[in-house]
PDB file of N, CA, C and O in Angstrom:
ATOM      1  N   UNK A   1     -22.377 177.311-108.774  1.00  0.00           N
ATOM      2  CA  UNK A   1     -23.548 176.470-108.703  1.00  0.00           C
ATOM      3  C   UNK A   1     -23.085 175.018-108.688  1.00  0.00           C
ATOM      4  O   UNK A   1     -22.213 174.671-109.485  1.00  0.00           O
ATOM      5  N   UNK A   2     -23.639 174.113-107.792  1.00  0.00           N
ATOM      6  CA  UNK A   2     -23.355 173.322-107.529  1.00  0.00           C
ATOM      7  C   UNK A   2     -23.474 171.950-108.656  1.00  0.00           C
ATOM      8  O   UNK A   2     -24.274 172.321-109.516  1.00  0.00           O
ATOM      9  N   UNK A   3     -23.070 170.746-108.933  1.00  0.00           N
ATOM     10  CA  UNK A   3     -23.715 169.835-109.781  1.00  0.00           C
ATOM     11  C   UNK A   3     -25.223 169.552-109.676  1.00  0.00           C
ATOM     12  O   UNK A   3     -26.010 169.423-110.614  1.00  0.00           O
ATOM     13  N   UNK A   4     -25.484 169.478-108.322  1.00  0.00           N
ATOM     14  CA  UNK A   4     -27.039 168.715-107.747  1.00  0.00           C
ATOM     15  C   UNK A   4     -27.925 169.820-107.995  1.00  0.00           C
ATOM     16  O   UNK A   4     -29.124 169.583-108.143  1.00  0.00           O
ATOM     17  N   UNK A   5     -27.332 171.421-108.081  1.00  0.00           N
ATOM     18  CA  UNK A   5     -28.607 172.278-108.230  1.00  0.00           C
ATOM     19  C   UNK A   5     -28.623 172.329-109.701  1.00  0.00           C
ATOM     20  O   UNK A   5     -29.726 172.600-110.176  1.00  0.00           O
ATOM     21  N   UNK A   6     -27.665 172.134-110.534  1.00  0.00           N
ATOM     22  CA  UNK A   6     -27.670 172.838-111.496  1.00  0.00           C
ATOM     23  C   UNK A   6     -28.557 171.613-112.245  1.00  0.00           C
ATOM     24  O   UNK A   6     -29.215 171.814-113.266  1.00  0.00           O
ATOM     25  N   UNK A   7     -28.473 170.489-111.656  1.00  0.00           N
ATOM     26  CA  UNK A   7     -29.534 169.242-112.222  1.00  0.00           C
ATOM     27  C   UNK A   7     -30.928 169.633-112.063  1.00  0.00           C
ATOM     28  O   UNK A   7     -31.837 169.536-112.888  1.00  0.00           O
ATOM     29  N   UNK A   8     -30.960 170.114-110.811  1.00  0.00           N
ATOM     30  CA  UNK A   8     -32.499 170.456-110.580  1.00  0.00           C
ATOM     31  C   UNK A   8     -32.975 171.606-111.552  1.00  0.00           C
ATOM     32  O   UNK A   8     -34.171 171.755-111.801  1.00  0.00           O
ATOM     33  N   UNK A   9     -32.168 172.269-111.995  1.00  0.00           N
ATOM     34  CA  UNK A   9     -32.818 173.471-112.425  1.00  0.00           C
ATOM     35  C   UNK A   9     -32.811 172.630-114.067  1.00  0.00           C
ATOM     36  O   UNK A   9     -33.862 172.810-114.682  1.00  0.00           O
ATOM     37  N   UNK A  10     -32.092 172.038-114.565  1.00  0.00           N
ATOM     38  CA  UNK A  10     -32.208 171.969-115.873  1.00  0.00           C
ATOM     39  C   UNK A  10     -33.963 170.726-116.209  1.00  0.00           C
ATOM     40  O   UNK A  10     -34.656 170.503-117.202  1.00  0.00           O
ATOM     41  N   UNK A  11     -33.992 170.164-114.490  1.00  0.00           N
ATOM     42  CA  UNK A  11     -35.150 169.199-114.770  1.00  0.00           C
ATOM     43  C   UNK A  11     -36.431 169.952-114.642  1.00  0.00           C
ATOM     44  O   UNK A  11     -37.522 169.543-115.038  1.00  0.00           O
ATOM     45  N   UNK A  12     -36.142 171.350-113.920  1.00  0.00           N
ATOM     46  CA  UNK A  12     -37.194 171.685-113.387  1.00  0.00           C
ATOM     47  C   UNK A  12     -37.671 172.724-115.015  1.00  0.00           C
ATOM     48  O   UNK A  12     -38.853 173.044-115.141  1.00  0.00           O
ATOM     49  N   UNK A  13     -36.736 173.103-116.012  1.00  0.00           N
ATOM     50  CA  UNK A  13     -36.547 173.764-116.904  1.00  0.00           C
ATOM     51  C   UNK A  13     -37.658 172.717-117.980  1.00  0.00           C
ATOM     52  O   UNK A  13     -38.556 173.203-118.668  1.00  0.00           O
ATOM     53  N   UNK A  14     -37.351 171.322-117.913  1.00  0.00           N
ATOM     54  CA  UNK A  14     -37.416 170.617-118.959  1.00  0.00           C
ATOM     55  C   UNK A  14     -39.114 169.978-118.662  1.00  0.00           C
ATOM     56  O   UNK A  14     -39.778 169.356-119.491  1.00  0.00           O
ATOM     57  N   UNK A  15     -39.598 170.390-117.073  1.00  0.00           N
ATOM     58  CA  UNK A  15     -40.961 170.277-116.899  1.00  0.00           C
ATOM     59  C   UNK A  15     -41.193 171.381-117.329  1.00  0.00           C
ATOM     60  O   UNK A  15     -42.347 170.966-117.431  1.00  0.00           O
ATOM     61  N   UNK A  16     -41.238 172.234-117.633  1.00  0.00           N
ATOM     62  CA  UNK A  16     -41.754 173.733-117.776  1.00  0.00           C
ATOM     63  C   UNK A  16     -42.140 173.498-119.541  1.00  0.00           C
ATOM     64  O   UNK A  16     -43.195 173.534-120.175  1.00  0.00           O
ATOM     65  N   UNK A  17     -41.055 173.310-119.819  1.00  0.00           N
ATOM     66  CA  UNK A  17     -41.040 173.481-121.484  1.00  0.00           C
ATOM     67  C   UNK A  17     -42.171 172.421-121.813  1.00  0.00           C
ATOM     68  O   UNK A  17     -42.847 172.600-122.826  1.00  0.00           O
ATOM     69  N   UNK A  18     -42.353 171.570-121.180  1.00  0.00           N
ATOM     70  CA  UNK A  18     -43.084 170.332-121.435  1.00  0.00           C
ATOM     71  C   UNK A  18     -44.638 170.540-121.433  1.00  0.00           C
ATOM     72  O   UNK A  18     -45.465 170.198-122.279  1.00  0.00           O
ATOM     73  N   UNK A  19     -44.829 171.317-120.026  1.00  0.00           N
ATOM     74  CA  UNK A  19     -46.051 171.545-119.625  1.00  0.00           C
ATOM     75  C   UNK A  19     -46.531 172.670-120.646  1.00  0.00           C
ATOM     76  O   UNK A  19     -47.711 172.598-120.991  1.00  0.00           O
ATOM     77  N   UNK A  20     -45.764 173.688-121.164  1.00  0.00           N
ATOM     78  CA  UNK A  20     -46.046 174.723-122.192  1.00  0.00           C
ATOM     79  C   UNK A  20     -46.321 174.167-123.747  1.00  0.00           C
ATOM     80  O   UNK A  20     -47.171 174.564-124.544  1.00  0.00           O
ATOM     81  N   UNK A  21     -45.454 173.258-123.887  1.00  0.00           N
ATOM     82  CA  UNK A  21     -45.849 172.633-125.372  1.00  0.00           C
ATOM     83  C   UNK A  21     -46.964 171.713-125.156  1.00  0.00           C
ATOM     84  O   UNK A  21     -47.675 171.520-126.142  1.00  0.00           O
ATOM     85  N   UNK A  22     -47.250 171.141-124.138  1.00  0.00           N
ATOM     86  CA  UNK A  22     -48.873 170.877-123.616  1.00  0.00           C
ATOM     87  C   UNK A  22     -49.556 171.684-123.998  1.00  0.00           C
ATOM     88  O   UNK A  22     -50.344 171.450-124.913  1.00  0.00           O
ATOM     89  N   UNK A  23     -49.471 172.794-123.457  1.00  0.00           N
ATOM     90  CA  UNK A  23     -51.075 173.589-123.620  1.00  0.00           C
ATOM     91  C   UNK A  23     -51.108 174.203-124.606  1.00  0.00           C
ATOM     92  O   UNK A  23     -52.212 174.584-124.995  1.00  0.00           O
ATOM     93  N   UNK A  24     -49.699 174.586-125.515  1.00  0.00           N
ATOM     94  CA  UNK A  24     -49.738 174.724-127.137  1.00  0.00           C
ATOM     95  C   UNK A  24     -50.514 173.868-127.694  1.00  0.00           C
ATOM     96  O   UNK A  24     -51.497 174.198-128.357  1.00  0.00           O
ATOM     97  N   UNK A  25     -50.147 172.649-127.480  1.00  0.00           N
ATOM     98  CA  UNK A  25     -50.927 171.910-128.513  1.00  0.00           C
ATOM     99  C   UNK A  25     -52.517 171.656-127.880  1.00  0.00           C
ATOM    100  O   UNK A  25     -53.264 171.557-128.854  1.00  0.00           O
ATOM    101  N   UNK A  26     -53.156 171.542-126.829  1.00  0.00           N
ATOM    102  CA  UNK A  26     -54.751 171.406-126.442  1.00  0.00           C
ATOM    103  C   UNK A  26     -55.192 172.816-126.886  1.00  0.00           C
ATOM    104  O   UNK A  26     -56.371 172.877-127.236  1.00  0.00           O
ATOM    105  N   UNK A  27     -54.467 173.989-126.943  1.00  0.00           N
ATOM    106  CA  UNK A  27     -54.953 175.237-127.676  1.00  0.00           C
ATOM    107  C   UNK A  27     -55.180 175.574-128.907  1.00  0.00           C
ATOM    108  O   UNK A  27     -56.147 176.198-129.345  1.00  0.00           O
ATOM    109  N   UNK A  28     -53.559 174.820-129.915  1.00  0.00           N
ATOM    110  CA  UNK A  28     -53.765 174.892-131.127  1.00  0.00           C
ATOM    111  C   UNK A  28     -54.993 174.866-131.922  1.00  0.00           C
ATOM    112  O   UNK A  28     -55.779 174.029-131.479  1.00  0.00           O
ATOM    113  N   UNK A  29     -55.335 175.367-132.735  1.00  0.00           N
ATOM    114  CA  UNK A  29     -56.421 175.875-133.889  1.00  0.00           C
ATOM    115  C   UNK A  29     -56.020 175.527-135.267  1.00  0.00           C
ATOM    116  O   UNK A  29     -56.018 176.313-136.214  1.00  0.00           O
ATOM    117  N   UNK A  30     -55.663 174.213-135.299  1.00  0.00           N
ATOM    118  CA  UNK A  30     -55.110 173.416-136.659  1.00  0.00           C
ATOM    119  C   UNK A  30     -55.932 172.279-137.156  1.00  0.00           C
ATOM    120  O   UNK A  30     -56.381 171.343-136.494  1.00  0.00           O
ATOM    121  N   UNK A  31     -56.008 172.423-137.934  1.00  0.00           N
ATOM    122  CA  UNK A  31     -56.744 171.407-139.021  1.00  0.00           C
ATOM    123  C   UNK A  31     -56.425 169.477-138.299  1.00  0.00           C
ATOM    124  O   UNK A  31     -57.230 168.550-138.206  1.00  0.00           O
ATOM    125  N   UNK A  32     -55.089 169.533-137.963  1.00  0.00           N
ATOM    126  CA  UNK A  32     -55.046 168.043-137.594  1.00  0.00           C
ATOM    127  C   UNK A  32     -54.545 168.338-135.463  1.00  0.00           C
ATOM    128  O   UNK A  32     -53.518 168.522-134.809  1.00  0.00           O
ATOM    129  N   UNK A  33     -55.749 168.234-135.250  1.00  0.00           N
ATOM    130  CA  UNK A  33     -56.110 168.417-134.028  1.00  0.00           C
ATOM    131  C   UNK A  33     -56.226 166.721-133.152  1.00  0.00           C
ATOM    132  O   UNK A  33     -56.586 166.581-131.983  1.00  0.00           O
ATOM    133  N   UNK A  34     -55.889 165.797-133.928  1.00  0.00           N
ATOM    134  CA  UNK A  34     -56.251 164.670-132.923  1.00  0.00           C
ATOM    135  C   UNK A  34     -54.194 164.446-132.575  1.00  0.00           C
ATOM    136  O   UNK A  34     -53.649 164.185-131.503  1.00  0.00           O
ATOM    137  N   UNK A  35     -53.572 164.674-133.904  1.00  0.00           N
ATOM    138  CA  UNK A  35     -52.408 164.778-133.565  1.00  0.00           C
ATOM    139  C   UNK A  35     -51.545 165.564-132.249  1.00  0.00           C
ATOM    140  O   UNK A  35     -50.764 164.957-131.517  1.00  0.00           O
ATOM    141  N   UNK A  36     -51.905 167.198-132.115  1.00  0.00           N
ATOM    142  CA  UNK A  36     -51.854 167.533-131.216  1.00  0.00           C
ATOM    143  C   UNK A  36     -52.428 167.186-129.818  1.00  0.00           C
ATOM    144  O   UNK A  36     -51.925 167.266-128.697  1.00  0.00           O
ATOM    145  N   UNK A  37     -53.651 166.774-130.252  1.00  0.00           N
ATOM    146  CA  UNK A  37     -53.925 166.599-128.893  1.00  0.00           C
ATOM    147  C   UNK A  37     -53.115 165.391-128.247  1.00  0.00           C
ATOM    148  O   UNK A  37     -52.820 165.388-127.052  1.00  0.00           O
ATOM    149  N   UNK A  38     -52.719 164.190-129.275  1.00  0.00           N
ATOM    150  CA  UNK A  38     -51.569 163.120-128.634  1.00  0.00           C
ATOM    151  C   UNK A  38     -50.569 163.930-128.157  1.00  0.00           C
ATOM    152  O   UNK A  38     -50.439 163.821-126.938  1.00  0.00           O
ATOM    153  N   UNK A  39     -49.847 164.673-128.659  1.00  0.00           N
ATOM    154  CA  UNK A  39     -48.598 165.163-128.620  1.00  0.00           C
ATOM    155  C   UNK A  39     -48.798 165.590-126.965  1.00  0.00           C
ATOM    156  O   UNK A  39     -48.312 164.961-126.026  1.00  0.00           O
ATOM    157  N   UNK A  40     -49.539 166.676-126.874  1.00  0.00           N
ATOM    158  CA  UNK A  40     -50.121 167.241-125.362  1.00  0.00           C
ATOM    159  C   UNK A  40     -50.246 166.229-124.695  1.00  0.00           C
ATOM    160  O   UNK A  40     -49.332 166.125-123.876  1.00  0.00           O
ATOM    161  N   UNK A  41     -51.455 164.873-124.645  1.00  0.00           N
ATOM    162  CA  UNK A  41     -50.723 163.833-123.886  1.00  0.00           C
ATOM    163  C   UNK A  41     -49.650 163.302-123.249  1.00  0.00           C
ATOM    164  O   UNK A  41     -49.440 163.008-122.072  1.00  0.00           O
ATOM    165  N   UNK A  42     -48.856 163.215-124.483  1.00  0.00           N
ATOM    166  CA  UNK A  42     -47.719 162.553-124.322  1.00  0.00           C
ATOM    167  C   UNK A  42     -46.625 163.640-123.273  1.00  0.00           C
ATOM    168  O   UNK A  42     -45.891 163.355-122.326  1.00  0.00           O
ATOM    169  N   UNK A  43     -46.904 164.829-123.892  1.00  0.00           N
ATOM    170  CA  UNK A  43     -45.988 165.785-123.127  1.00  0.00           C
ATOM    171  C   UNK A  43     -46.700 165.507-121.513  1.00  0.00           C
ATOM    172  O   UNK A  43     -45.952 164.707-120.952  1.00  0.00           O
ATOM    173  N   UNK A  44     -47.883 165.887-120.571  1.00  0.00           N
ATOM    174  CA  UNK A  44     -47.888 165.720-119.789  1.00  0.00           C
ATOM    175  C   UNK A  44     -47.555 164.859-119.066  1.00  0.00           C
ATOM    176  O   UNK A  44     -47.272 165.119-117.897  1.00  0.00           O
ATOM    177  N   UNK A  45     -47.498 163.674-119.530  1.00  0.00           N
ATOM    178  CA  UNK A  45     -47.052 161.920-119.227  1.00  0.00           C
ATOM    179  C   UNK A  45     -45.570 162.648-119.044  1.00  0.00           C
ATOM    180  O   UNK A  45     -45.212 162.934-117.901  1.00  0.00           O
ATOM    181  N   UNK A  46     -44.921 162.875-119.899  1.00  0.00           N
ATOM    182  CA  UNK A  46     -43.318 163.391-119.490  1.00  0.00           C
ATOM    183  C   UNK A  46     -42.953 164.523-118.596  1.00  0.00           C
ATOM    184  O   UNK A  46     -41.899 164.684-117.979  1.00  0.00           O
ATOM    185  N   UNK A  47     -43.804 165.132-118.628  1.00  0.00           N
ATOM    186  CA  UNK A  47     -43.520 165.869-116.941  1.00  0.00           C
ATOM    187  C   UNK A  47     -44.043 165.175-115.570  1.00  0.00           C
ATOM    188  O   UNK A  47     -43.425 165.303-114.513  1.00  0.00           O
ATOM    189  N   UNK A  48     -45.283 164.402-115.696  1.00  0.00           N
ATOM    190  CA  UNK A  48     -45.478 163.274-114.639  1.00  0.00           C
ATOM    191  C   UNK A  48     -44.000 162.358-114.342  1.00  0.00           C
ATOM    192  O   UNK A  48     -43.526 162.107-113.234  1.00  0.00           O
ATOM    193  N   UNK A  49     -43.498 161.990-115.572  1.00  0.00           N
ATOM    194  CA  UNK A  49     -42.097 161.454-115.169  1.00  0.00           C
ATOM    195  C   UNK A  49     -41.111 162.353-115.148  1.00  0.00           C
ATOM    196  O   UNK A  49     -40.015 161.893-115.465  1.00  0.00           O
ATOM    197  N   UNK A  50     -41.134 163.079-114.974  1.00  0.00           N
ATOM    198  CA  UNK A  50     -39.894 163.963-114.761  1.00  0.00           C
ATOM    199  C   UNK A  50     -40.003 164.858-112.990  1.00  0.00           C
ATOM    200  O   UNK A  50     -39.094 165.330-112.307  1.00  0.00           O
ATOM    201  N   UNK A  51     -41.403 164.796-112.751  1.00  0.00           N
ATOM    202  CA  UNK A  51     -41.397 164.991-111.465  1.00  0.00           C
ATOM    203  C   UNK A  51     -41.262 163.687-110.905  1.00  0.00           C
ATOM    204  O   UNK A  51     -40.784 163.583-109.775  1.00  0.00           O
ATOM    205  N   UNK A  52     -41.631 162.646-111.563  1.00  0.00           N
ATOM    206  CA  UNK A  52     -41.174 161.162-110.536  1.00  0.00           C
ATOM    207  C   UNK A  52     -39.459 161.218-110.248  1.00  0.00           C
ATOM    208  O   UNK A  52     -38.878 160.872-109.219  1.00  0.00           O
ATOM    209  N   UNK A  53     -38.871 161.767-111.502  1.00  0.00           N
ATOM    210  CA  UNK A  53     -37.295 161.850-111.723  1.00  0.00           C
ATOM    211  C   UNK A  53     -36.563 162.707-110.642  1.00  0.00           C
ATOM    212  O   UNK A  53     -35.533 162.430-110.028  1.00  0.00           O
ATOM    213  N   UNK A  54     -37.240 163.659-110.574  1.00  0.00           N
ATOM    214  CA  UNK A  54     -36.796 164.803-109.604  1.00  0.00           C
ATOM    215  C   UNK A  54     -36.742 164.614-107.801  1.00  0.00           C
ATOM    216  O   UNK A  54     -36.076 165.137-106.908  1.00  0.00           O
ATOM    217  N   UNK A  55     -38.170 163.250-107.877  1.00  0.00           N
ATOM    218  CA  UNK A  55     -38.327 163.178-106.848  1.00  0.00           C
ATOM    219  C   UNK A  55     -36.822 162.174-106.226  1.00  0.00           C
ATOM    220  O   UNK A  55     -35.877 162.448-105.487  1.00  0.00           O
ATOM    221  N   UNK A  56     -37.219 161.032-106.933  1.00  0.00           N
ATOM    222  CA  UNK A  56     -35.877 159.851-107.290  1.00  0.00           C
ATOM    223  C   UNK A  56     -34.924 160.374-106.690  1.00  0.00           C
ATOM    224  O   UNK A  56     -34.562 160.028-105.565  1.00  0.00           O
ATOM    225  N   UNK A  57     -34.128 161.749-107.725  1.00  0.00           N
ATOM    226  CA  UNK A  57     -32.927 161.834-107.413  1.00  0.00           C
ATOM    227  C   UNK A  57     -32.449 163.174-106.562  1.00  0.00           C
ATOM    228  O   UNK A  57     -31.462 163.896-106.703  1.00  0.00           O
ATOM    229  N   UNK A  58     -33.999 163.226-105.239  1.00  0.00           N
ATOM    230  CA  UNK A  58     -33.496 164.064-104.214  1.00  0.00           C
ATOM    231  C   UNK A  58     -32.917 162.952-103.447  1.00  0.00           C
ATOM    232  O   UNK A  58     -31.731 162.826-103.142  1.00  0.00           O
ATOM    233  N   UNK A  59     -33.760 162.268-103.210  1.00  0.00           N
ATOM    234  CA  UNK A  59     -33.875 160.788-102.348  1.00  0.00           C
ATOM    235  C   UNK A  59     -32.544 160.250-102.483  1.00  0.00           C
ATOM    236  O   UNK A  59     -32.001 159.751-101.498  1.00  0.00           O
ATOM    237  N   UNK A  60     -32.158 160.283-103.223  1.00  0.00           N
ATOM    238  CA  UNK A  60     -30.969 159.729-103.696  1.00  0.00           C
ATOM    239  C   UNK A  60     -29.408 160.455-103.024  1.00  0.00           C
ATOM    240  O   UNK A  60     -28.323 160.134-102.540  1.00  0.00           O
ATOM    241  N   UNK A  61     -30.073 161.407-103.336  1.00  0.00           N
ATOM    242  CA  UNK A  61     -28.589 162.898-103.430  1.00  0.00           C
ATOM    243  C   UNK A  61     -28.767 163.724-102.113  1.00  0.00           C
ATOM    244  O   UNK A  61     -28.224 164.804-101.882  1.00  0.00           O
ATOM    245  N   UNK A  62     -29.665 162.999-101.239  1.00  0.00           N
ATOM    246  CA  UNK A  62     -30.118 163.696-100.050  1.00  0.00           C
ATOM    247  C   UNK A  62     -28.482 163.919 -98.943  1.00  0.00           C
ATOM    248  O   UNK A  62     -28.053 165.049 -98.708  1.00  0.00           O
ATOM    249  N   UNK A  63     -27.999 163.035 -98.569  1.00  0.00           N
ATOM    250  CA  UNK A  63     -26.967 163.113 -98.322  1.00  0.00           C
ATOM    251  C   UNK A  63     -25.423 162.954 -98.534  1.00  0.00           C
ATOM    252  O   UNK A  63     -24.400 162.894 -97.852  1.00  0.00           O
ATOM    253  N   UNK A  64     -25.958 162.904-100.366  1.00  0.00           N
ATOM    254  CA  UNK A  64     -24.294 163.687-100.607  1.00  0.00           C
ATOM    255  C   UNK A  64     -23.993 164.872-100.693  1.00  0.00           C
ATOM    256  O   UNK A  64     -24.784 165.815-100.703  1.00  0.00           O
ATOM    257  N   UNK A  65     -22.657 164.925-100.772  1.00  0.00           N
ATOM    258  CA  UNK A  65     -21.927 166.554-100.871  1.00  0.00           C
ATOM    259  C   UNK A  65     -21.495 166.940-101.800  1.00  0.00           C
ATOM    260  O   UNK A  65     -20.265 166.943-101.741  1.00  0.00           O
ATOM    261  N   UNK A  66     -22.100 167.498-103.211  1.00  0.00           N
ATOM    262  CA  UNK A  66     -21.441 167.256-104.321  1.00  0.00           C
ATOM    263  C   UNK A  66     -21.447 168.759-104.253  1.00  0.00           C
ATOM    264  O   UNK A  66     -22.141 169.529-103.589  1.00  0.00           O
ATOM    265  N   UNK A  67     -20.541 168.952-105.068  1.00  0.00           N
ATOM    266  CA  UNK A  67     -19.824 170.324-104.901  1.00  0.00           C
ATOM    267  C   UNK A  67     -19.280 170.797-106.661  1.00  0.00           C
ATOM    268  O   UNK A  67     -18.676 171.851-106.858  1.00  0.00           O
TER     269      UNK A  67
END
């Protein structure tokens, strides 16, 4: 596996986890519910940047050869 895929997969890993602890917390059934619901915010805001990130560094890596 290459450097450039193995980036993609760990970014594409780190939206996933992000978007899931999102909807953990807008689901959660806890007493301090305004907290979670920031947290879920905040997590979607970080997969919005992490697909900006992903986008970045195709653009970027489009025509190198990293191996």
């Amino acid at each position: 596996m290459s450097l450039k895929a193995l980036h993609q997969v760990i970014i594409f890993a780190a939206m996933t986890i992000s978007i899931i602890f999102a909807v953990w917390c807008f689901f959660s059934s806890d007493a301090v519910g305004m907290v979670y619901s920031i947290l879920g915010v905040a997590c979607i805001f970080a997969a919005i940047g992490l697909v900006g990130y992903e986008i970045h560094f195709l653009k970027r890596t489009r025509r190198l050869i990293i191996r």
